[in-house]
LUMVEX-778457 format. One record per residue (C-alpha): residue number from 1; x, y negated, z negated; residue in three letters. Coordinates in steps of 0.5 Angstrom, whole numbers. Layout:
BEGIN
[rec NUM,[X,Y,Z],ALA]
...
This chain:
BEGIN
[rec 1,[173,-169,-157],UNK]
[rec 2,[172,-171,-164],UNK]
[rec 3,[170,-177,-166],UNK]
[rec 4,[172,-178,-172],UNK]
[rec 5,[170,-185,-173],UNK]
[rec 6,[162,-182,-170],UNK]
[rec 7,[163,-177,-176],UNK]
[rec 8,[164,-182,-181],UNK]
[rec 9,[158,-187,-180],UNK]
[rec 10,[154,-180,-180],UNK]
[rec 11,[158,-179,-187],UNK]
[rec 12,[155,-185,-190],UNK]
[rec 13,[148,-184,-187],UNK]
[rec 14,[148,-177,-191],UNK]
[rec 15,[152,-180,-197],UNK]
[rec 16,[145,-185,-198],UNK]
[rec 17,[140,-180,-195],UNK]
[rec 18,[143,-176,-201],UNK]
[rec 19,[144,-182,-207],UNK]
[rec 20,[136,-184,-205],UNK]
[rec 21,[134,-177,-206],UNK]
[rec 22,[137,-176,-212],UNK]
[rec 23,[136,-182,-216],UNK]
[rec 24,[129,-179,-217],UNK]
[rec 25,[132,-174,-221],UNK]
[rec 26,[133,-175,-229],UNK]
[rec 27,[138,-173,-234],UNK]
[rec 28,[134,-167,-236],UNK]
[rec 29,[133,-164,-228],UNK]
[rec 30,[140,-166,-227],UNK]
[rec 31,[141,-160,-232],UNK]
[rec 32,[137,-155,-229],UNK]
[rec 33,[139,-150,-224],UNK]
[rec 34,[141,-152,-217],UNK]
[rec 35,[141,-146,-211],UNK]
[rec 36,[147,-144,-213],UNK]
[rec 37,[149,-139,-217],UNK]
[rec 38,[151,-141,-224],UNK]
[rec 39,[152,-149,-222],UNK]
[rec 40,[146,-154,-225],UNK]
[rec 41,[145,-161,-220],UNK]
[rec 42,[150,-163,-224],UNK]
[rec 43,[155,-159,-223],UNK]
[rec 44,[154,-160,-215],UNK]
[rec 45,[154,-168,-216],UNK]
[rec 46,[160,-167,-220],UNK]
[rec 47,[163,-163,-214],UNK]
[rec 48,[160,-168,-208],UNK]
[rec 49,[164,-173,-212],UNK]
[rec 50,[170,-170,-213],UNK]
[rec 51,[170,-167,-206],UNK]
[rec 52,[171,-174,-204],UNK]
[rec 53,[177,-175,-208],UNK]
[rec 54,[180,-169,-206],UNK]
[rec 55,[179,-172,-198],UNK]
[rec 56,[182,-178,-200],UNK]
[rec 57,[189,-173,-202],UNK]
[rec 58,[189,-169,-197],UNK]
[rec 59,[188,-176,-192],UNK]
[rec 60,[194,-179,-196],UNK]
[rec 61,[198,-173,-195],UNK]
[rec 62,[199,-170,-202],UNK]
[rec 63,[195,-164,-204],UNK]
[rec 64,[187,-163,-204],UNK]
[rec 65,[187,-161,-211],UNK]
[rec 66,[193,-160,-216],UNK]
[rec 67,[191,-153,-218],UNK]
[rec 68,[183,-148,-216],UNK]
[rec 69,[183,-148,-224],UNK]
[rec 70,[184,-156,-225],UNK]
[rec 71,[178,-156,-219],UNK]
[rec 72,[174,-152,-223],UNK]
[rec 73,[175,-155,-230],UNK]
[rec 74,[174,-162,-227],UNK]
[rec 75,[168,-160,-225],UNK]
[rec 76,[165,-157,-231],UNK]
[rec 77,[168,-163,-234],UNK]
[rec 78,[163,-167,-230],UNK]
[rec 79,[157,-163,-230],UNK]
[rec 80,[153,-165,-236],UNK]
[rec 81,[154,-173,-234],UNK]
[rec 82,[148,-177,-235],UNK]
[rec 83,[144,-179,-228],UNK]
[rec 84,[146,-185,-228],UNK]
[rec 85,[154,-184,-229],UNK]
[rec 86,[154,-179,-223],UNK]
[rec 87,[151,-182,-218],UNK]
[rec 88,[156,-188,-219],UNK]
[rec 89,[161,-183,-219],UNK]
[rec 90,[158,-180,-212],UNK]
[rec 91,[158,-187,-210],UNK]
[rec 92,[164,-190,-212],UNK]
[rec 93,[168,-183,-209],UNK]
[rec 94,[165,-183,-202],UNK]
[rec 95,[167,-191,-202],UNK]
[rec 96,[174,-189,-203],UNK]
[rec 97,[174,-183,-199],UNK]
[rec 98,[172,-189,-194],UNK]
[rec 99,[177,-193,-196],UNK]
[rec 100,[182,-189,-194],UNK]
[rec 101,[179,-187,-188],UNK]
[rec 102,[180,-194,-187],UNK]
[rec 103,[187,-194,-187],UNK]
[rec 104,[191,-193,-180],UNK]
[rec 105,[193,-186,-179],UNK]
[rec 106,[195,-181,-174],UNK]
[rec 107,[187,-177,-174],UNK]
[rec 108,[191,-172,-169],UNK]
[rec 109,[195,-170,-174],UNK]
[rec 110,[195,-164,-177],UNK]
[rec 111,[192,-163,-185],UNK]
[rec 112,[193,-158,-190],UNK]
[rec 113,[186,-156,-194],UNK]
[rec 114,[185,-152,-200],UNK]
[rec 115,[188,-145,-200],UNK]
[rec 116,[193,-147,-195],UNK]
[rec 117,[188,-148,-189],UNK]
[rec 118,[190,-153,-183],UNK]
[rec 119,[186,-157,-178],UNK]
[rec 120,[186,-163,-175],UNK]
[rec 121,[185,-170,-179],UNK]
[rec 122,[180,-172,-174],UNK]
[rec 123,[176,-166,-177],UNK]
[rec 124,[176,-169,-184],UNK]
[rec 125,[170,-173,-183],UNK]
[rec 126,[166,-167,-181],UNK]
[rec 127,[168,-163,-186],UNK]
[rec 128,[166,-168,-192],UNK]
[rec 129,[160,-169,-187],UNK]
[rec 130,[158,-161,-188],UNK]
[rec 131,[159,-162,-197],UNK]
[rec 132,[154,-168,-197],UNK]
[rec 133,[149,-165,-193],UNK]
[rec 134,[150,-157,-195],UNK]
[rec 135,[150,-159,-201],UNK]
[rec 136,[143,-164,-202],UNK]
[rec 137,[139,-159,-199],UNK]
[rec 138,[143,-155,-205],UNK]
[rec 139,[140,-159,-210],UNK]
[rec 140,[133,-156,-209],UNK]
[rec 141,[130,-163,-209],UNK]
[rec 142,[126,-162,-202],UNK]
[rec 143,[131,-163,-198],UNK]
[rec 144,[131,-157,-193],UNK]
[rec 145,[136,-154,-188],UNK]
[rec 146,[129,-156,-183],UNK]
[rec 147,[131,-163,-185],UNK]
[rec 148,[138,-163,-183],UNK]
[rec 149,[140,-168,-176],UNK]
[rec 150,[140,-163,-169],UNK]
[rec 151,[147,-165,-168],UNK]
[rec 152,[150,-163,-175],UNK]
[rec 153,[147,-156,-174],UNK]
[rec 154,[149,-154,-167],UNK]
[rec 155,[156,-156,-169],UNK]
[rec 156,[156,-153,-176],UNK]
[rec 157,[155,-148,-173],UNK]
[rec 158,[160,-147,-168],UNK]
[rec 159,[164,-149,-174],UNK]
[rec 160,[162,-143,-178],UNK]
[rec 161,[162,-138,-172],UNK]
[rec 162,[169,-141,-170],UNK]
[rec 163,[172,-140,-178],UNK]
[rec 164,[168,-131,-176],UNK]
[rec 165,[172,-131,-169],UNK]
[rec 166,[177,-126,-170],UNK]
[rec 167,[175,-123,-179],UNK]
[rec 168,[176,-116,-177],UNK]
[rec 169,[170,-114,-183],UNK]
[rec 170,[165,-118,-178],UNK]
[rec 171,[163,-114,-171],UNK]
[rec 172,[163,-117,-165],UNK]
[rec 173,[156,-121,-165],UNK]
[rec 174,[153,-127,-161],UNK]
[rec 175,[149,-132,-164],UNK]
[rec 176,[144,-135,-160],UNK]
[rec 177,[137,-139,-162],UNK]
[rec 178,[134,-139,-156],UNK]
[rec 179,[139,-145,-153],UNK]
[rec 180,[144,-144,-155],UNK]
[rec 181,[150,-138,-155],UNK]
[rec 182,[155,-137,-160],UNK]
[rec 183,[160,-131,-161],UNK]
[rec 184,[163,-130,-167],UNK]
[rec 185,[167,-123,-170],UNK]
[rec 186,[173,-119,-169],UNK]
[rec 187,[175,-119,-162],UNK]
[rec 188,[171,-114,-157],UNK]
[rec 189,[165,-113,-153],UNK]
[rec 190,[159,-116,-157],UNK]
[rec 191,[155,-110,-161],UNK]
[rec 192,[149,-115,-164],UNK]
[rec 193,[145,-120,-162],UNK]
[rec 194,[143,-125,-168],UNK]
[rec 195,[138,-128,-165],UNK]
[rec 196,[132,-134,-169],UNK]
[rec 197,[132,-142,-171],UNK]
[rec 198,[137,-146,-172],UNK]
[rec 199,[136,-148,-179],UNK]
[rec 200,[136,-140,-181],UNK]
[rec 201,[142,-139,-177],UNK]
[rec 202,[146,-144,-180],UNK]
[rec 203,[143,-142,-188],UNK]
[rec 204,[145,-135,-186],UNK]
[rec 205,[152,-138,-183],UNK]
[rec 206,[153,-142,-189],UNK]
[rec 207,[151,-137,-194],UNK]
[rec 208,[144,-140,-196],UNK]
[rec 209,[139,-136,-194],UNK]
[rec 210,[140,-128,-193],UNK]
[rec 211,[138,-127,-185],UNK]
[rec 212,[131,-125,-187],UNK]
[rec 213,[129,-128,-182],UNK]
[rec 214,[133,-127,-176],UNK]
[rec 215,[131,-122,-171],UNK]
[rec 216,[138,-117,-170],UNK]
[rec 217,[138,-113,-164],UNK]
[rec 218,[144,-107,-163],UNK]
[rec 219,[145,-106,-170],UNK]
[rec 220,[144,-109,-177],UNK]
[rec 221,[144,-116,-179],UNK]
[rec 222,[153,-116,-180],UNK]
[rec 223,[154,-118,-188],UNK]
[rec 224,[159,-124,-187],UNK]
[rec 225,[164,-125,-192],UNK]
[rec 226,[164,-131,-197],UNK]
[rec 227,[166,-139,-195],UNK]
């Protein structure tokens, strides 16, 4: 069961923990480069902040963002703020989009994403949860995916090898840190067994680190499709 109102206090944990850690930073280090490819610190604070707003749409039931091409332009719009206007603007959207969480809803009923994906609303607040900690350790700021709570990744996990079940371009695999056994893939008996800590399976999931350091066993490592 989703307890969207647990995932919300865990939000705003993430969201601190995040404006705590970035408010080290300088208006020349929030050029550089993050992790990720081509988008400077800026451009992720950019996308944290308008994440929120697009969350706040889709819980309001109006389109995430109006177009993928003003979702881009906002962010590279943004990106060159100074720190101070950015972290404002984080801070200022995580109170909207807490706002409207706020606001007596359905949380059964089903939303629309991007791309015309649905789900449930009571997972919106897991999915905001997922940017800001995904995205602090995107940052490159010390914040690693070994720092990210258990509990987030034991259910990012199974939230990303639950969005694989059934690609035909990923063979049947399980999963497994030692504890724990996921399956994931196109439908049919597992060919591979994917094996290593939690935090590398979640980079690996999550299109963060390559699976350098995982152990594959019954064939290769799969090349997963991008998020």
């Amino acid at each position: 069961m989703i307890d969207h109102v647990r995932d919300l206090a865990s939000v705003r944990d993430a969201t601190e923990r995040l404006l705590s850690a970035a408010a080290k930073l300088n208006d020349d280090s929030t050029a550089e480069p993050s992790r990720l490819p081509d988008w400077t610190r800026g451009h992720v604070l950019a996308h944290l902040a308008r994440n929120a707003d697009a969350l706040v749409n889709v819980l309001a039931g109006r389109p995430m963002y109006v177009s993928a091409e003003a979702r881009d332009a906002d962010i590279a719009r943004d990106a060159p703020r100074p720190l101070s206007t950015q972290l404002d603007d984080v801070r200022e959207s995580a109170g909207r989009f807490e706002a409207q969480a706020a606001v007596p809803a359905d949380w059964s009923r089903t939303i629309t994403m991007r791309n015309g994906v649905t789900d449930s609303a009571s997972r919106v607040p897991f999915r905001r949860w997922v940017e800001v900690e995904l995205h602090h350790v995107d940052l490159g700021i010390g914040y690693e995916l070994e720092d990210l709570p258990e509990e987030f990744v034991q259910r990012e996990i199974t939230f990303l090898t639950a969005r694989f079940s059934g690609n035909p371009d990923v063979p049947p695999t399980w999963i497994t840190n030692g504890t724990h056994t996921w399956s994931t893939g196109r439908r049919g008996d597992p060919e591979v067994t994917v094996s290593g800590s939690a935090p590398d399976l979640v980079g690996w999931l999550a299109g963060r680190r390559d699976g350098s350091a995982l152990t594959a066993e019954g064939g290769l490592l799969p090349a997963l499709p991008p998020l």
